[in-house]
DRENTORBA-668717 format. One record per residue (C-alpha): residue number from 1; residue in one letter; x, y, z. Coordinates in steps of 0.2 Angstrom, whole numbers, plus 2048, in hexadecimal, padded with zeros to 3 digits. Layout:
# DRENTORBA-668717
PT  num  residu   xx   yy   zz
PT  NUM       A    X    Y    Z
...
END
This chain:
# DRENTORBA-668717
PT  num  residu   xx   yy   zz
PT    1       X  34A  70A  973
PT    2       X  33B  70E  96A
PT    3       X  330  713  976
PT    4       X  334  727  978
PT    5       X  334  725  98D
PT    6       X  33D  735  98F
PT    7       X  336  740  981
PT    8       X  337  752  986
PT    9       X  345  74F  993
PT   10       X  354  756  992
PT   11       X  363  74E  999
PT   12       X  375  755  99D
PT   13       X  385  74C  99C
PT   14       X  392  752  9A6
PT   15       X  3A4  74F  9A0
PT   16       X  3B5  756  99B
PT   17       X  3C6  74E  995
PT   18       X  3CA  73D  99B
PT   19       X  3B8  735  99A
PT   20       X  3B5  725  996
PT   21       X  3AE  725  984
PT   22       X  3A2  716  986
PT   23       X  39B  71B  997
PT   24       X  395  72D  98F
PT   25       X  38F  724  97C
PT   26       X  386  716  982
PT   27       X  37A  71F  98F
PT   28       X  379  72E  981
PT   29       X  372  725  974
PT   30       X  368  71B  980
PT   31       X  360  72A  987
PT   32       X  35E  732  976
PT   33       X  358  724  96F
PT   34       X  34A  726  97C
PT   35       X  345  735  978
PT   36       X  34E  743  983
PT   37       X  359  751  97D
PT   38       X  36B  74D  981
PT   39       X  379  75C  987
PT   40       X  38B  75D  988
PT   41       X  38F  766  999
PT   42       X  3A0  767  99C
PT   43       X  3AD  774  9A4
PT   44       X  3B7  776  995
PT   45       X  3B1  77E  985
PT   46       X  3B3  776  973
PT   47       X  3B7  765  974
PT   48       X  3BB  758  981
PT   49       X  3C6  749  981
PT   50       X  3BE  737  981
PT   51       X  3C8  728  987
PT   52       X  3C7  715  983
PT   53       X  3D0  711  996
PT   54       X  3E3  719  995
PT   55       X  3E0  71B  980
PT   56       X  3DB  72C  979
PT   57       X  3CB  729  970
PT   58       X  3C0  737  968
PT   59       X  3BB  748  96C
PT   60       X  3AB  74E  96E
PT   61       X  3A3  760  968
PT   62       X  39B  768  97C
PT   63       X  38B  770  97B
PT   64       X  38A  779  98A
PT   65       X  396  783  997
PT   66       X  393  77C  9A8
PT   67       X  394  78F  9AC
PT   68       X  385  792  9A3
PT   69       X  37C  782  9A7
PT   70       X  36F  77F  9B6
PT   71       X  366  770  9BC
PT   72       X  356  778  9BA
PT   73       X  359  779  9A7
PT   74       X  358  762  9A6
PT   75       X  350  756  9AC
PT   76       X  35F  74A  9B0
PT   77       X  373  746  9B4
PT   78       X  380  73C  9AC
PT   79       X  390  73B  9B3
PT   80       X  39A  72E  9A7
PT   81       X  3AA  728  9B0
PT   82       X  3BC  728  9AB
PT   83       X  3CB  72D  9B9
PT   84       X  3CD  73C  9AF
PT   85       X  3BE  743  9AE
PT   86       X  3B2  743  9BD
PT   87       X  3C5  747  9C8
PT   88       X  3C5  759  9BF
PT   89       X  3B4  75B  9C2
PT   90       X  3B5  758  9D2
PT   91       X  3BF  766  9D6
PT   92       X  3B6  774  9CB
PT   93       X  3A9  77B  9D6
PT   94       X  39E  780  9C7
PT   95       X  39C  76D  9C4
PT   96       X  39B  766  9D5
PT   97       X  38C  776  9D7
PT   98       X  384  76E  9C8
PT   99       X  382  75E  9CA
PT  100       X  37D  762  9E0
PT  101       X  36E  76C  9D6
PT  102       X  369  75B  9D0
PT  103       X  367  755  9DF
PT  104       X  361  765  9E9
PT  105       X  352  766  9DA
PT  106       X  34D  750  9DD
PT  107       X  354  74E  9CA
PT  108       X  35B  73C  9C6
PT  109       X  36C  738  9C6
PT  110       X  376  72B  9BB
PT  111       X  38B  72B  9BF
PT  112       X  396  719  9B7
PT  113       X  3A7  715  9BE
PT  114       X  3B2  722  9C6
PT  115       X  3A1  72E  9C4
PT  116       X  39D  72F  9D5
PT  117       X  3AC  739  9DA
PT  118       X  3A6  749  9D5
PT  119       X  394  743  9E1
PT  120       X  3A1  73F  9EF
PT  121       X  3A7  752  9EC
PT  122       X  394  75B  9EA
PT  123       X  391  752  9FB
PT  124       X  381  748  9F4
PT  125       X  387  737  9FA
PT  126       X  385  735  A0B
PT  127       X  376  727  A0F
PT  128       X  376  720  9FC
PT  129       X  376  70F  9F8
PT  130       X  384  710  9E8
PT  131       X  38F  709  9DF
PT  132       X  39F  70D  9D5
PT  133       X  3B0  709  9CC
PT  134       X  3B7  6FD  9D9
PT  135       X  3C6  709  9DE
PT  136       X  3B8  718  9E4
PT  137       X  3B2  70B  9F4
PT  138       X  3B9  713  A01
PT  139       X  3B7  723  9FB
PT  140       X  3A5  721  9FA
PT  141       X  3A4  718  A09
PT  142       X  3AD  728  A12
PT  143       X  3A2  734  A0D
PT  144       X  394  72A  A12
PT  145       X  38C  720  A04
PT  146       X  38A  70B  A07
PT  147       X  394  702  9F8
PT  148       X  38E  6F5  9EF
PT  149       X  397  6EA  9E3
PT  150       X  387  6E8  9D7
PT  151       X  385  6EC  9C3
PT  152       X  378  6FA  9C6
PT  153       X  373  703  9D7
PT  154       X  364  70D  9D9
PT  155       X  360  718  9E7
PT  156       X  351  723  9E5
PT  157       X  358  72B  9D3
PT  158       X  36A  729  9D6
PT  159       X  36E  71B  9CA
PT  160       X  382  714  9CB
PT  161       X  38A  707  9C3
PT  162       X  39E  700  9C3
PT  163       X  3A4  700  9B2
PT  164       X  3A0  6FF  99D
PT  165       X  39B  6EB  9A1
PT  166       X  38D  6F4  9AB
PT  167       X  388  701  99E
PT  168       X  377  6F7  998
PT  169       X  370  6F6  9AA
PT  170       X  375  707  9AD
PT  171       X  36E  70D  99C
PT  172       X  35C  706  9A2
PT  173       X  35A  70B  9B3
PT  174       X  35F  71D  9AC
PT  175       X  352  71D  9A1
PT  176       X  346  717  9AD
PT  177       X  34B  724  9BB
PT  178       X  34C  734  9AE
PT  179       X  33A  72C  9A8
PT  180       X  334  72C  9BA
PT  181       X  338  73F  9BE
PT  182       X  33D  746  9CF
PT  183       X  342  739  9DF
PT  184       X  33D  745  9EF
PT  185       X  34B  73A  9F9
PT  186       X  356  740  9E9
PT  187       X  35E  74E  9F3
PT  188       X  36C  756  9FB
END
């Protein structure tokens, strides 16, 4: 991408050990590649931990301390998947508060794979039209999101997709949403 859609936009990814490498690459160099800023949020400081499924891949230098990190401060979400990952952040409430900002401010959200847990945990599904990692189905279902078995879902700026086969799809409608700005149905 050439076209510099999100120039002057600042987008945070939030991870920590466990991700899945290609679900936090791919969008990050498709979103920088159109323009925007790109930050490392994660719980833990240093360095996290990528994976390539069950296989330790390569770690990756964080930029920011959740701690220190608000919603206000971006202009967009990414939640890249993994089991690891989004299950740890599911259960440190500095995180789950973070990305609830998002949503509480009308900011675009993007979350691939096992993602979505940590929205099930910030309460910010109930009503969405989503999709996931197979295995999160009923959990979304029970916190009160519709499922659906589709490459990319998007609900006024909550953009979901399944899995890395998805990631081009999910890469685009990103873009777009970040592009677009606040979604007033984008909320808690």
């Amino acid at each position: 991408m050439n076209d510099q859609k999100l120039s002057g936009k600042r987008i945070a990814f939030l991870a920590t050990d466990g991700f899945e490498q290609v679900e936090l690459t791919a969008p990050w160099k498709a979103i920088h590649a159109a323009g925007a800023e790109v930050v490392l949020v994660s719980p833990k400081h240093g360095e996290i931990q990528g994976m390539n499924h069950d296989e330790k891949a390569d770690t990756f230098k964080v930029d920011q301390d959740v701690a220190s990190a608000s919603a206000e401060d971006f202009d967009g979400l990414v939640l890249p998947g993994g089991v690891a990952n989004p299950d740890s952040l599911r259960t440190c409430d500095t995180s789950v508060s973070f990305v609830r900002d998002f949503f509480k401010q009308h900011k675009p959200v993007a979350a691939i794979c096992h993602g979505p847990w940590t929205l099930i945990e910030a309460d910010v599904v109930r009503g969405r039209r989503m999709t996931s990692w197979p295995s999160l189905k009923t959990d979304l279902k029970n916190a009160g999101a519709q499922w659906c078995d589709e490459a990319c879902v998007c609900d006024e700026g909550l953009v979901t997709s399944r899995n890395p086969d998805d990631l081009p799809a999910f890469c685009d409608k990103a873009i777009e949403e970040f592009a677009e700005g606040k979604h007033a149905e984008q909320t808690v």
